[in-house]
C-alpha angles and dihedrals in degrees: 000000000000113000122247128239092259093048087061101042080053099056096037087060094049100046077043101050090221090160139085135152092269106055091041084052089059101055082045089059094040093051086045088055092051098233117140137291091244104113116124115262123264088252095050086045095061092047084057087057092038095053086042087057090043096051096043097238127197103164125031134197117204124186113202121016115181116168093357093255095121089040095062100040084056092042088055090052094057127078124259089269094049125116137187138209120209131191118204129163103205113071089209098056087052088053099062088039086060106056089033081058098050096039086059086051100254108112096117101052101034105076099196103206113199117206144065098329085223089070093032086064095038085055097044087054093047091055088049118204142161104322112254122263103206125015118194115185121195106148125098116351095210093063093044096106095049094044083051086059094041095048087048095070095043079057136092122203104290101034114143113219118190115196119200140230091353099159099042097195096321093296088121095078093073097015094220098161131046094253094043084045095054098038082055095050088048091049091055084039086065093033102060099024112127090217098051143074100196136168137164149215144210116227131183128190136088099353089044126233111355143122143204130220127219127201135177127207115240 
């Protein structure tokens, strides 16, 4: 009998060792807290360390926390001097990533921002600061294109952005629905910018039929 999505995922994270106390701890904390079950994958969140570490990122920009899973696979992937910034609407949310963050011993370099991540990025451009190295947005897909346009200008040439759940279960090719619709205009958004190289994949396993996009700043 052919193994399903979630048996290989299983076993990839096994033969790959993508777990630790830690990390299980946060998605503990995070199921505790009754948030939902969003978070990326361990597999997807070691591909987030893993591009940090390839891209040679100091400062990163993330769009939609959550729990703080996805925050502290980016924040193991960044050199001792690294910081991130991360945008996240619920206050309560904020409130468990933050104690996950700090639990997993990144509270000094990981700055949680609560609010509409729209103002959140119009603030973040009128303090100025070093450009960001690395964006990942996984908020609300109806708003991606805009947060694509918003993260461009807190970027610099070279700077790698990774958009989330952008085929959500194919639904992207017709955009029936808010979230498929907006994952679609994002994706047309990457694909014909004049500041950006972009392409996307689909991916399957634990979290079912979905995809990311990855884009790099010229």
């Amino acid at each position: 009998m052919a193994s399903s999505w979630a048996d290989v995922d299983r076993f990839l994270e096994g033969v790959l060792d993508v777990h630790d106390t830690v990390l299980d701890e946060v998605l503990a904390a995070n199921r505790a807290a009754a948030l939902p079950a969003i978070d990326v994958s361990p597999l997807q969140g070691r591909l987030l360390m893993l591009l940090a570490r390839l891209s040679g990122a100091r400062r990163v920009l993330e769009v939609g926390t959550l729990g703080g899973y996805s925050t502290v696979w980016l924040a193991r992937g960044l050199p001792e001097e690294g910081r991130i910034v991360t945008l996240e609407l619920s206050p309560r949310h904020a409130e468990v990533a933050a104690a996950n963050v700090a639990g997993a011993g990144f509270a000094d370099r990981v700055e949680i921002r609560v609010g509409p991540a729209l103002d959140s990025l119009a603030r973040l451009r009128e303090e100025g600061g070093d450009p960001f190295d690395l964006v990942f947005l996984d908020a609300d897909k109806p708003n991606n294109p805009r947060y694509i346009e918003a993260a461009l200008a807190l970027c610099r040439p070279g700077s790698v952005l990774v958009v989330d759940n952008v085929v959500r279960g194919g639904g992207v090719v017709d955009g029936a629905d808010p979230a498929s619709a907006g994952s679609r205009e994002a994706l047309q958004v990457l694909g014909g910018h004049p500041r950006l190289d972009a392409t996307a994949l689909q991916t399957v396993g634990s979290k079912g039929w979905d995809g990311f996009a990855v884009a790099v700043v010229r």
